[in-house]
VEXSEDREN-859467 format. One line per 2 residues: number of its first residue (from 1); their letters; for each residue x, y, z of N, C-alpha, C. Coordinates in steps of 0.02 Angstrom, whole numbers, padded with zeros to 5 digits. Atoms other than C-alpha are relative to their C-alpha. Layout:
# VEXSEDREN-859467
NUM = A = X,Y,Z,X,Y,Z,X,Y,Z; ...
# end
This chain:
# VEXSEDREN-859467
1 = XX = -00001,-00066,00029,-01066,00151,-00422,00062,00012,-00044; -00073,-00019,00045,-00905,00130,-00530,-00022,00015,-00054
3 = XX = 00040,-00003,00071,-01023,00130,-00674,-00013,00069,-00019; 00022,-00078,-00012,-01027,00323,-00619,00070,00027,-00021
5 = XX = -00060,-00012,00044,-00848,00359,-00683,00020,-00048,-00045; -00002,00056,00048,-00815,00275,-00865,00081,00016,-00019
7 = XX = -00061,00017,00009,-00664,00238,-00943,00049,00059,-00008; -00054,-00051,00016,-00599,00396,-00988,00013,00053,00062
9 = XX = -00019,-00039,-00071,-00628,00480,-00815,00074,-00034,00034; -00045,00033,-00024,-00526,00340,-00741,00088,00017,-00029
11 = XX = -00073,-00001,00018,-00380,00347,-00850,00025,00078,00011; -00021,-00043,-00030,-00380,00541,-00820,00022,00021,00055
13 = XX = 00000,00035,-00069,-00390,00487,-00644,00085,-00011,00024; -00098,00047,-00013,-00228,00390,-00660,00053,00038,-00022
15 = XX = -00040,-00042,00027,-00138,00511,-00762,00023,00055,00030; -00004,-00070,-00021,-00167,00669,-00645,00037,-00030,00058
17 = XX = -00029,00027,-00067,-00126,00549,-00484,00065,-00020,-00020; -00063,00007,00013,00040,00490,-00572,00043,00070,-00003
19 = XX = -00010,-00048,-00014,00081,00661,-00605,00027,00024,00070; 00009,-00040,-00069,00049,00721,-00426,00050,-00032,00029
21 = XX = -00016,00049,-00030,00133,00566,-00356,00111,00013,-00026; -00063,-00005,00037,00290,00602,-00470,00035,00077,00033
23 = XX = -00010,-00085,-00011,00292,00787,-00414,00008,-00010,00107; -00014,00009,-00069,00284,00740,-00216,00036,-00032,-00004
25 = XX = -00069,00023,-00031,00417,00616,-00230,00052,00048,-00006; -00058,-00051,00028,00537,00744,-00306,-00012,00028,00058
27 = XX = 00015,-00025,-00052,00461,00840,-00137,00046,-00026,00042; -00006,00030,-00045,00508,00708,-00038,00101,-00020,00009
29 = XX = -00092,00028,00027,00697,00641,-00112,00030,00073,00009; -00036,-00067,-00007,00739,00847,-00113,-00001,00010,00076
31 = XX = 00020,-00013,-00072,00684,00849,00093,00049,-00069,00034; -00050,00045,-00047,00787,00686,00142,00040,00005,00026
33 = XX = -00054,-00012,00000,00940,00730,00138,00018,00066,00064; -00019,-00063,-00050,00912,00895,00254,-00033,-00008,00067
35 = XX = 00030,00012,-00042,00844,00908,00422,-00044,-00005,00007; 00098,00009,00017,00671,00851,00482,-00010,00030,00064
37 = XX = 00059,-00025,-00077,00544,00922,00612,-00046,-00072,-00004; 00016,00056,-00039,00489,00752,00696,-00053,00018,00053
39 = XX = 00031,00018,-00052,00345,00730,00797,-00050,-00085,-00001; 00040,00093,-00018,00264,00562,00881,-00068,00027,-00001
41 = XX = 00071,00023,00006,00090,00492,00838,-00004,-00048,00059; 00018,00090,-00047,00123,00335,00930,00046,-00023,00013
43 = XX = -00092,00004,-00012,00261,00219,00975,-00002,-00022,-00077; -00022,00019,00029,00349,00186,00848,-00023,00067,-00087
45 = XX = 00062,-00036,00054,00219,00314,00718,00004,00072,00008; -00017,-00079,00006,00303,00486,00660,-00030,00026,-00057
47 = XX = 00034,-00057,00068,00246,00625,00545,00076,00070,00002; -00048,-00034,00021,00383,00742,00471,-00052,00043,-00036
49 = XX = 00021,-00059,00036,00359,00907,00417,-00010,-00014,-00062; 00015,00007,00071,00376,00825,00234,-00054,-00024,-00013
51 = XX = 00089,00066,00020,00213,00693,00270,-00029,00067,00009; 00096,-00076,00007,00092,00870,00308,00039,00048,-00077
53 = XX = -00017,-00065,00045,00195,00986,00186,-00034,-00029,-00075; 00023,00033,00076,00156,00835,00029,-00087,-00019,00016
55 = XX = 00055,00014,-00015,-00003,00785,00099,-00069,00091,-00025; 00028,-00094,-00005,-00071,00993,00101,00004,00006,-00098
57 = XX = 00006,00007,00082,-00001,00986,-00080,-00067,-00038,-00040; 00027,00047,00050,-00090,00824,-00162,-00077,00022,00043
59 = XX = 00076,-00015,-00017,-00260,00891,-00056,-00013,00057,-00051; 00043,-00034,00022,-00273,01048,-00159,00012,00013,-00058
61 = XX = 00021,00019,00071,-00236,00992,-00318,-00061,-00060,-00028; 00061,00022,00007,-00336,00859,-00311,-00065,00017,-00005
63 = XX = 00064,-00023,00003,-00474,00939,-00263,00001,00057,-00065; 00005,-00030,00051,-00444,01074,-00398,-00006,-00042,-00071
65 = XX = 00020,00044,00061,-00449,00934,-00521,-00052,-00028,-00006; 00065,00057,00019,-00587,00840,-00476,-00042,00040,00080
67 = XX = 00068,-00012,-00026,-00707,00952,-00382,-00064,-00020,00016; 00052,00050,-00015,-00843,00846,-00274,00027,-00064,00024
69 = XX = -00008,00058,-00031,-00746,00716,-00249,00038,-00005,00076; -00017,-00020,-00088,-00705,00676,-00061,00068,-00005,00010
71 = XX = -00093,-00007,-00008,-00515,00668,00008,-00013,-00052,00077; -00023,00032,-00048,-00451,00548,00136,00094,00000,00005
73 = XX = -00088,-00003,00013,-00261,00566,00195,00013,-00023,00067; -00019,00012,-00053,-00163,00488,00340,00005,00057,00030
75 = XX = -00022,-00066,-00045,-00105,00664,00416,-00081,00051,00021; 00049,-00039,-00026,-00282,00764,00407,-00052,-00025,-00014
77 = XX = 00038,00043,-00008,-00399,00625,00396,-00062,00019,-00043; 00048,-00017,00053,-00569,00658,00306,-00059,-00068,-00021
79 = XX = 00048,00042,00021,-00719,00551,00257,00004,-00058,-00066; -00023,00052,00050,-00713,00393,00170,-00096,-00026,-00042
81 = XX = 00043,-00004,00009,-00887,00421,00079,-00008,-00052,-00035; 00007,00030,00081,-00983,00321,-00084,00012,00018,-00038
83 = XX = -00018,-00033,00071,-00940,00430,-00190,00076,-00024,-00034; -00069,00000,00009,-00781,00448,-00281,00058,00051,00044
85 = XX = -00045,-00020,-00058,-00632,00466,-00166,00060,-00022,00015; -00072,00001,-00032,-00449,00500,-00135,00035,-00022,00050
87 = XX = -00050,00010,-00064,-00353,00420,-00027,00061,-00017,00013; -00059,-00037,00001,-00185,00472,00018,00045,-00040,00044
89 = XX = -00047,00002,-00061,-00027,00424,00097,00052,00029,-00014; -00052,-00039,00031,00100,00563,00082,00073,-00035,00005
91 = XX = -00075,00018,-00027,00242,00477,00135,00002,-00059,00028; -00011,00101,-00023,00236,00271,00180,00056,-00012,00004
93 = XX = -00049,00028,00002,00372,00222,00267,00037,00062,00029; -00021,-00088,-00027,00397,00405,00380,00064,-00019,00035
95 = XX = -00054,-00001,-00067,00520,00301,00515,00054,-00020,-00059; -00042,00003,00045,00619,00256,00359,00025,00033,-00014
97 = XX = -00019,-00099,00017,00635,00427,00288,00037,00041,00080; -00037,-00048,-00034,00692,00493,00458,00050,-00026,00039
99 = XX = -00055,00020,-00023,00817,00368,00502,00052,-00006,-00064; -00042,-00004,00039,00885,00398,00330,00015,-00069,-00049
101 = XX = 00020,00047,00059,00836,00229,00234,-00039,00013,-00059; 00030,-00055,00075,00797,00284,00054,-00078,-00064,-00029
103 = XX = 00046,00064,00030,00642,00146,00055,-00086,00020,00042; 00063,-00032,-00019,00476,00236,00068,-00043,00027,-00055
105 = XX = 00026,-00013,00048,00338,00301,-00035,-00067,00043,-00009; 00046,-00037,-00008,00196,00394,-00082,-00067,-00017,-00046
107 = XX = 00024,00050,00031,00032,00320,-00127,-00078,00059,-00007; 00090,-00005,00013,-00142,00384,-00202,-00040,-00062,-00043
109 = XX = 00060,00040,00019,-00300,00277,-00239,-00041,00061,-00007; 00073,-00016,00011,-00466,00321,-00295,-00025,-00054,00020
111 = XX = 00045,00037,-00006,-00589,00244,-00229,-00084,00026,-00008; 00061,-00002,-00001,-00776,00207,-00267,-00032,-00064,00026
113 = XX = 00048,00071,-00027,-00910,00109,-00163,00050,-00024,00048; -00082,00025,-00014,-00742,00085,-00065,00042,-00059,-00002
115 = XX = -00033,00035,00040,-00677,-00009,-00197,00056,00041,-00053; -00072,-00014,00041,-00516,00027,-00286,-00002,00029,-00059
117 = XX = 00025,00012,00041,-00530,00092,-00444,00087,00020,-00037; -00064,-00042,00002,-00354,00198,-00473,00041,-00022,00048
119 = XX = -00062,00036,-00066,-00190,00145,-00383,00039,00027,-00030; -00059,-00024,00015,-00041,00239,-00403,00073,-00001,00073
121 = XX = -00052,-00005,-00033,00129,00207,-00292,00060,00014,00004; -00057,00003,00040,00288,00297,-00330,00053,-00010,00076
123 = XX = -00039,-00001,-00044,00439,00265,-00236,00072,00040,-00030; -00048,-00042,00021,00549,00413,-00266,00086,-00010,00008
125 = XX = -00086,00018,00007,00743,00347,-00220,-00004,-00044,-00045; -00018,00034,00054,00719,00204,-00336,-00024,00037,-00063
127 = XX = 00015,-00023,00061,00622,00323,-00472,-00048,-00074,-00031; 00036,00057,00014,00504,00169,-00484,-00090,00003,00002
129 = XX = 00053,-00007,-00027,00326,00202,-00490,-00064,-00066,-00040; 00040,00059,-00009,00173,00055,-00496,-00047,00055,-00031
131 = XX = 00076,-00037,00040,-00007,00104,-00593,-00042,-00041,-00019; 00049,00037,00022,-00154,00038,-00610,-00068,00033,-00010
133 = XX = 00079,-00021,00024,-00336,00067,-00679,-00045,-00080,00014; 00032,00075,-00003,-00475,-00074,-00626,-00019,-00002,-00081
135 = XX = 00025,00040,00081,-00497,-00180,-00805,00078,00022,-00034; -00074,-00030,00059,-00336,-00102,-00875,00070,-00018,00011
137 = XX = -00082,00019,-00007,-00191,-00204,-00786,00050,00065,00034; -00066,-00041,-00047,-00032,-00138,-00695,00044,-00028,-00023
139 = XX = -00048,00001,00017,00118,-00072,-00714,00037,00014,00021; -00062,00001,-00060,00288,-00036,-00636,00026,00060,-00091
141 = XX = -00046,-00066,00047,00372,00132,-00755,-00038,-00044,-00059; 00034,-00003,00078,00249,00092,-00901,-00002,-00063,-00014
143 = XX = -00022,00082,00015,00297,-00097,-00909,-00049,-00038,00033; 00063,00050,-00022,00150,-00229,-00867,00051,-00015,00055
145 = XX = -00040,00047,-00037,00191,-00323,-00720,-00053,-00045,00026; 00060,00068,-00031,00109,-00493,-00639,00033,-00026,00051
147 = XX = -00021,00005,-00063,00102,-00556,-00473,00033,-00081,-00010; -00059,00070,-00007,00218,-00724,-00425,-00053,-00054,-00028
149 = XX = 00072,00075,-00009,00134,-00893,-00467,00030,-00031,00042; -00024,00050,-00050,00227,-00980,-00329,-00064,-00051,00035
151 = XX = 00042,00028,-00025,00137,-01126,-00271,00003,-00052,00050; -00017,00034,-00047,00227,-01190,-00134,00031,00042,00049
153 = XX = -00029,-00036,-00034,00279,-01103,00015,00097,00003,00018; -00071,00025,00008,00465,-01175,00011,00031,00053,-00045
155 = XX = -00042,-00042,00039,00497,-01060,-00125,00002,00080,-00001; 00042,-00053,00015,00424,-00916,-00081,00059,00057,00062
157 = XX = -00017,-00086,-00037,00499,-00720,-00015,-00068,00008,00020; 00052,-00027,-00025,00373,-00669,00104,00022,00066,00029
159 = XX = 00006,-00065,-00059,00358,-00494,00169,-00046,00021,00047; 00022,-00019,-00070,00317,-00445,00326,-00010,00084,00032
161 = XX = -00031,-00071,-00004,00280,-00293,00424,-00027,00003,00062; 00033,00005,-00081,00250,-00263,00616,-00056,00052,00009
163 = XX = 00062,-00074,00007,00157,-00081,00604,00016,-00010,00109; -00025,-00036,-00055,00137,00002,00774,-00033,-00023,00083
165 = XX = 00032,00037,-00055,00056,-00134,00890,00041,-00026,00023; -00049,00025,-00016,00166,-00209,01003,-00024,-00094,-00006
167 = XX = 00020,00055,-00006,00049,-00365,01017,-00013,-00042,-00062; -00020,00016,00076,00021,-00377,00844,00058,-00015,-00056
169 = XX = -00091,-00002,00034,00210,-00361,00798,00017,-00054,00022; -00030,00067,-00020,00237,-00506,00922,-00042,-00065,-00041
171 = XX = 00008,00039,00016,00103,-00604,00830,00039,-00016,-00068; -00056,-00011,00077,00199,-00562,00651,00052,-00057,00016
173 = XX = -00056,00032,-00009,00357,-00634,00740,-00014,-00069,00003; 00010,00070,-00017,00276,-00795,00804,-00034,-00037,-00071
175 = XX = 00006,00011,00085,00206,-00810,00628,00073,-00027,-00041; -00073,00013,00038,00377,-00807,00548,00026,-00063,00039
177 = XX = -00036,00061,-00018,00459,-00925,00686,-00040,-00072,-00017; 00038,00065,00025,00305,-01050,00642,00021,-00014,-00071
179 = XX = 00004,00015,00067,00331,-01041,00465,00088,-00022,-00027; -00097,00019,00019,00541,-01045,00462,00012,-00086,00031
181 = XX = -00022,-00033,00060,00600,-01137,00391,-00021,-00033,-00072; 00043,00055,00072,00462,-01212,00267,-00003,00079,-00046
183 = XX = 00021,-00053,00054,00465,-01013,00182,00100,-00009,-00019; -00067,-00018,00026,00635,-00957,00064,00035,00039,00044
185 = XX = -00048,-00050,-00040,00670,-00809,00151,-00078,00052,00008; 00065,-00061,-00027,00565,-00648,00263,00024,00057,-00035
187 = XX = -00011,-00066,00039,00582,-00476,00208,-00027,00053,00049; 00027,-00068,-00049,00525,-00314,00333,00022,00069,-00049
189 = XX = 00014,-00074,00054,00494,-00155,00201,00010,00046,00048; -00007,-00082,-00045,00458,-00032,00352,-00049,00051,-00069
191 = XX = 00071,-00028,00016,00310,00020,00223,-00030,-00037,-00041; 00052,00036,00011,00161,-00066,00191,-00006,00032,-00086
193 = XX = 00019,00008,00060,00125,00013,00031,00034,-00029,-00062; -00047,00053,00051,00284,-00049,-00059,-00001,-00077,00031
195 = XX = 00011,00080,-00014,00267,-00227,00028,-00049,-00012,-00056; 00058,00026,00040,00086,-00220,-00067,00020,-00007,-00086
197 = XX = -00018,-00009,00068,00175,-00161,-00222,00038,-00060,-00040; -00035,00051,00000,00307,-00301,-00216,-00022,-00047,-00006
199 = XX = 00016,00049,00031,00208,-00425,-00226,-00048,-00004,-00030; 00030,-00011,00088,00093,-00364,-00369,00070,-00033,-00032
201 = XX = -00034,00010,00055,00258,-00363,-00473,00048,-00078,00012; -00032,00086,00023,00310,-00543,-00405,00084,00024,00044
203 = XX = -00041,00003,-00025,00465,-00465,-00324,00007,-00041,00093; -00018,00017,-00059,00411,-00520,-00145,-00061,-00073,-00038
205 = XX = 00078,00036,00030,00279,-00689,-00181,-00054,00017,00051; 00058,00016,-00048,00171,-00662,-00025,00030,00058,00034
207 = XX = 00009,-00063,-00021,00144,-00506,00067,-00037,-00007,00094; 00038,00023,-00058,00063,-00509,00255,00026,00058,00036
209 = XX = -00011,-00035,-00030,00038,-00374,00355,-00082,-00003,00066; 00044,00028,-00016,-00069,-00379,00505,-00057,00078,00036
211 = XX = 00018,-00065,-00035,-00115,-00170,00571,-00025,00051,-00071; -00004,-00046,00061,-00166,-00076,00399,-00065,00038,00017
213 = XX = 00053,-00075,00019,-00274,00087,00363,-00007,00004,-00072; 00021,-00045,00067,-00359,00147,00216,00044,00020,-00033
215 = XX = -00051,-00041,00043,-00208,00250,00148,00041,-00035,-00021; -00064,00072,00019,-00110,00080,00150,-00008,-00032,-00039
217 = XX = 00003,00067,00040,-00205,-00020,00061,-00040,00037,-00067; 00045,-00047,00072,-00319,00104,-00064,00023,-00026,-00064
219 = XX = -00039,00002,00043,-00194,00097,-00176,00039,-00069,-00049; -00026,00067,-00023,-00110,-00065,-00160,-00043,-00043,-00029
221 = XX = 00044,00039,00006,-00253,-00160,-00166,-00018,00016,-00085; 00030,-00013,00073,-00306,-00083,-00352,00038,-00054,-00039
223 = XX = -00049,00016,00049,-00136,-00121,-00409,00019,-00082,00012; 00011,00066,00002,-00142,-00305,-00336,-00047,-00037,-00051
225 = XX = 00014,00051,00052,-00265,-00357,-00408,-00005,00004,-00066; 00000,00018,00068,-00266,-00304,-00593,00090,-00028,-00010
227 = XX = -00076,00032,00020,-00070,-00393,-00570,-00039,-00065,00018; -00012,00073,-00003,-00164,-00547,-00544,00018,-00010,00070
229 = XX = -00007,00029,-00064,-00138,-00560,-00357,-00062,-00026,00014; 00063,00014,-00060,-00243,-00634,-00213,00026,00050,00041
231 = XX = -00028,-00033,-00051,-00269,-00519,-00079,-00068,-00016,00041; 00053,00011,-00074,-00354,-00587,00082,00004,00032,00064
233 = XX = -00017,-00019,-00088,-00384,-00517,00254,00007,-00071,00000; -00029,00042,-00016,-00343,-00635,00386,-00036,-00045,00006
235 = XX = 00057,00068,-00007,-00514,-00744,00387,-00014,-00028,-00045; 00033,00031,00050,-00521,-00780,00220,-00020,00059,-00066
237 = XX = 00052,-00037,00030,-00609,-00652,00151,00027,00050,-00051; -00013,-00046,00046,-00594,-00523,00007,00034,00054,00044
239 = XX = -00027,-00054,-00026,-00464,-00401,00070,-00048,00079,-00024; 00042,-00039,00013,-00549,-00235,00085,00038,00065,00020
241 = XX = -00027,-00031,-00021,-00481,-00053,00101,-00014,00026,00092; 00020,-00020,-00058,-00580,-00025,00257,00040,-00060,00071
243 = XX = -00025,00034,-00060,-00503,-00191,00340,00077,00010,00028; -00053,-00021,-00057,-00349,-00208,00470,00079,-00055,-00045
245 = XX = -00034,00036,00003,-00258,-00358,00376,00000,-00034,-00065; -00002,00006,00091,-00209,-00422,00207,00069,-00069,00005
247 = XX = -00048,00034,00015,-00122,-00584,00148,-00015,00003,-00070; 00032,-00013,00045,-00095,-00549,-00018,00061,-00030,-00054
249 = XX = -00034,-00013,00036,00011,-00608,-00169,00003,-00068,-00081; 00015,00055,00057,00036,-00779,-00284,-00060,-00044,00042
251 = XX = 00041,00015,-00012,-00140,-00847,-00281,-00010,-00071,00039; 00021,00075,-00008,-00104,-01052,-00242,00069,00023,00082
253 = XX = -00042,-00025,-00050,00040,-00984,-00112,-00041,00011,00027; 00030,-00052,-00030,-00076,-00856,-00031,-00056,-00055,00041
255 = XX = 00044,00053,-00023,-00207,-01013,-00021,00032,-00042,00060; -00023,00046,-00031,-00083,-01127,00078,00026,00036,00059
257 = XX = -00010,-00056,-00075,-00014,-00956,00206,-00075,-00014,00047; 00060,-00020,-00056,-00192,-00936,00256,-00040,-00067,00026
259 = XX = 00028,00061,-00055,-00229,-01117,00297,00072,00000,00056; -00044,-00014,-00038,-00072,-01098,00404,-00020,00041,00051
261 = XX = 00012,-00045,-00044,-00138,-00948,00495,-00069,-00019,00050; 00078,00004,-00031,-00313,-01024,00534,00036,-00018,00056
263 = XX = 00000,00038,-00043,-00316,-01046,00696,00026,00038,00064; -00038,-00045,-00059,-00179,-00937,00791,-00028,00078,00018
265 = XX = 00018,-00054,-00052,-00190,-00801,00903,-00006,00066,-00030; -00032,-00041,00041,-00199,-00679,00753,-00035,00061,00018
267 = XX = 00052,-00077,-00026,-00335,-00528,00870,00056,00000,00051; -00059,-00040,-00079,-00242,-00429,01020,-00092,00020,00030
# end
């Protein structure tokens, strides 16, 4: 059904979500600095008064822009239909933001058929924001960018990310100690959607996360692949917004991680 929004929807698409995305970080970078109202989801999995206050925002402009189309957001959840559809993460990277690490972000996708079509990720302390349109390439502040070609794991920055499983975090770790020290060096973001971003633009080469949602990867995933990434779940397969796990980044790299992974203990 992408054939149901054409080129000029899309790029309006991308234009209104950069916007929005630009206007909640300024939200977000003005709210750091002062006190937060904290409450637990889970271990490790907080929501700050700033994730519902930006989230409440980008729901009812969106919808005032694009009337009909559905909404999905980490904080007040919502249907992940066929149609065309938003999906949100006000704030990636919440335990970051409230221990006062300026490395977090705020991410909308569109999706159709729940496929990617729009990807926008800004990360408001660096003033850095990622964009993409499917067919139209990505960019980092207006500038193309392309994912690593690394084609040996020896050379490669991998990022990592535990997310809020304890069993899953331990497989992450036993991952890394298998792989050290045939990788360059690890990396731990503390948010999935800039890990995904990072290695679109080649800054990390390989990406691996093993607990993801919809709001993590919506976005992410657009902007991977018109940079020319690979992005696999963990069997192989076409990474998907609906799945749990994503290895994603220089394509002949990404090939040689996931024969590495066959095999181990990678379900809880």
């Amino acid at each position: 059904m992408t054939e149901a929004l054409d080129r000029g929807e899309l790029e309006r698409a991308a234009t209104i979500a950069r916007a929005l995305a630009l206007e909640a970080g300024r939200r977000a970078r003005a709210a750091f600095a002062r006190p937060k109202r904290v409450a637990v989801k889970g271990r490790g999995n907080l929501v700050t008064d700033t994730d519902r206050a930006i989230e409440e925002y980008l729901r009812a402009e969106l919808a005032a822009a694009f009337p009909g189309y559905g909404l999905l957001g980490e904080e007040d959840g919502g249907e992940l239909g066929d149609g065309p559809t938003w999906v949100v993460d006000p704030l990636d990277g919440t335990r970051n933001f409230t221990a006062g690490i300026p490395f977090f972000a705020v991410s909308i996708g569109l999706v159709v058929d729940h496929g990617p079509v729009v990807g926008v990720v800004h990360a408001p302390m660096q003033d850095e924001t990622w964009q993409a349109v499917r067919g139209a390439g990505a960019s980092l502040n207006g500038d193309p960018v392309r994912a690593s070609t690394a084609d040996r794991l020896d050379t490669c920055i991998v990022g990592v990310d535990l997310g809020y499983s304890p069993v899953r975090a331990g497989f992450m770790l036993d991952l890394a100690t298998a792989l050290w020290p045939d990788v360059q060096a690890f990396r731990i973001p503390g948010s999935a959607c800039l890990g995904l971003v990072y290695a679109a633009c080649g800054r990390y080469d390989l990406f691996v996360h093993h607990l993801l949602y919809p709001w993590d990867l919506a976005a992410g995933l657009c902007i991977l692949q018109e940079a020319g990434a690979t992005a696999w779940d963990r069997d192989g397969n076409r990474a998907t917004i609906t799945g749990e796990s994503v290895i994603a980044g220089a394509p002949r790299a990404a090939a040689r991680l996931l024969e590495r992974v066959r095999g181990l203990p990678w379900r809880d």
